[in-house]
C-alpha positions as CSV (number, residue, x, y, z in Angstrom):
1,X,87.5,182.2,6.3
2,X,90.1,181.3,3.8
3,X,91.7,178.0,2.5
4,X,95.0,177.0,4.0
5,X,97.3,174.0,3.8
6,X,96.8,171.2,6.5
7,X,100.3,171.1,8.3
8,X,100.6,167.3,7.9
9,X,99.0,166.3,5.0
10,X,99.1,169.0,2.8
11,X,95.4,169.3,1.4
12,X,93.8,172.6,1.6
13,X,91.2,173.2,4.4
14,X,89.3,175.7,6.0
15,X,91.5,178.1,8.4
16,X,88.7,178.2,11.3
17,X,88.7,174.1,11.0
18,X,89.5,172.4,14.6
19,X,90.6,169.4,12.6
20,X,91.8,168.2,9.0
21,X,88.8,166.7,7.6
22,X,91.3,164.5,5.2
23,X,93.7,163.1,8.5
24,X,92.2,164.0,11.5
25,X,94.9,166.3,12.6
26,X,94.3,168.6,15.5
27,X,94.9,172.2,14.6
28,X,94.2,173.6,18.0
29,X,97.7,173.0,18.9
30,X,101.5,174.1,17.9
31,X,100.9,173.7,14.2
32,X,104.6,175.0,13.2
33,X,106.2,171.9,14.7
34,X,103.4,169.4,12.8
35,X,104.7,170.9,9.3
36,X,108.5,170.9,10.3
37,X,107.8,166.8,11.5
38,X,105.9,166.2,7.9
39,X,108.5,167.7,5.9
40,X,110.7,165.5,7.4
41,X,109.4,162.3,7.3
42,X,108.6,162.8,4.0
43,X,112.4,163.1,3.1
44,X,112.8,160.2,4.5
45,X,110.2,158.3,2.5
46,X,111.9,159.7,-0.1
47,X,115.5,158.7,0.7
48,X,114.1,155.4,1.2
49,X,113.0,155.5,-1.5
50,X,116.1,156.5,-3.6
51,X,118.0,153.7,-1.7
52,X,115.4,150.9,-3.0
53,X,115.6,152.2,-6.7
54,X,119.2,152.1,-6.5
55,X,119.8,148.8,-5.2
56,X,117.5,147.4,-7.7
57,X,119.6,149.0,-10.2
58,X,122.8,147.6,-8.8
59,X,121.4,144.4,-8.1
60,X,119.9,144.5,-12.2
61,X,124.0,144.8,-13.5
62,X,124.8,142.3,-11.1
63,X,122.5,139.5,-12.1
64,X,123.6,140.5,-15.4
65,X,127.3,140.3,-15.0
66,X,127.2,137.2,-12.9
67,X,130.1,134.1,-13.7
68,X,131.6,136.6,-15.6
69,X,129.8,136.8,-18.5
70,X,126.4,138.6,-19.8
71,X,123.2,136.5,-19.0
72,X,121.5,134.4,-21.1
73,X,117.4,133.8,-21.5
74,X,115.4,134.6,-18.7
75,X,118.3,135.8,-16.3
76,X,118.6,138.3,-18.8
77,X,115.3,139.4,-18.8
78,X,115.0,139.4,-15.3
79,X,118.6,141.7,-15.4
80,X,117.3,144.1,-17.9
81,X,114.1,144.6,-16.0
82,X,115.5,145.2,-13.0
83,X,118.5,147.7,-14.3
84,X,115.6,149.4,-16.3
85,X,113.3,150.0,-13.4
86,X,115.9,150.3,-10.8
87,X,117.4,153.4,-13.3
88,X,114.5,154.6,-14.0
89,X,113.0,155.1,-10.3
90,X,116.4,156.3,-9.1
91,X,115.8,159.4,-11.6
92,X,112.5,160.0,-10.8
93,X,112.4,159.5,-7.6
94,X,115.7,162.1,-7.0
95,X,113.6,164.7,-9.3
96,X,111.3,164.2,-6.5
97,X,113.6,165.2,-3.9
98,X,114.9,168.1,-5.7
99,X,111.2,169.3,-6.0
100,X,110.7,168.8,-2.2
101,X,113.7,170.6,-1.4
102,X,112.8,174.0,-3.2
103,X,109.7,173.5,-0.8
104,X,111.5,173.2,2.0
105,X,110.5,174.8,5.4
């Protein structure tokens, strides 16, 4: 009996299990195509990711930028946040998808 990787949720379980204790996958089945269906939707997730981040980024210079000169008060703030996070999550988030790359199928 050894320790394996669940094919959907990636937490280690026995290798003589019927099903994932942690998501109730059954492993009795074609297991390959459950680990080729996870890696992909969780690419997704983490394009979707990518695209929210960025949007709050471009939506943070926006705000900022609007009538044609920089914000004032609490637009500001709201602007800065928003660029800040938005930038932030966009870079993190894209480390993230290099990472899940390298593991790739």
């Amino acid at each position: 009996m050894a320790l394996v990787a669940c094919p959907k949720c990636q937490k280690r379980i026995s290798s003589l299990a019927k099903q994932c204790e942690h998501c109730k996958t059954d492993l009795s089945g074609n297991t390959e195509s459950l680990t080729i269906i996870s890696h992909i939707e969780r690419s997704n997730s983490l394009m979707t990711q990518s695209f929210i981040f960025l949007t709050l980024f471009i939506a943070g210079v926006v705000v900022w930028f609007w009538g044609g000169e920089p914000a004032q008060g609490l637009t500001s703030y709201i602007a800065i946040a928003s660029f800040v996070i938005g930038f932030t999550g966009y870079l993190v988030t894209r480390v993230r998808i290099v990472l899940h790359k390298r593991k790739s199928v």
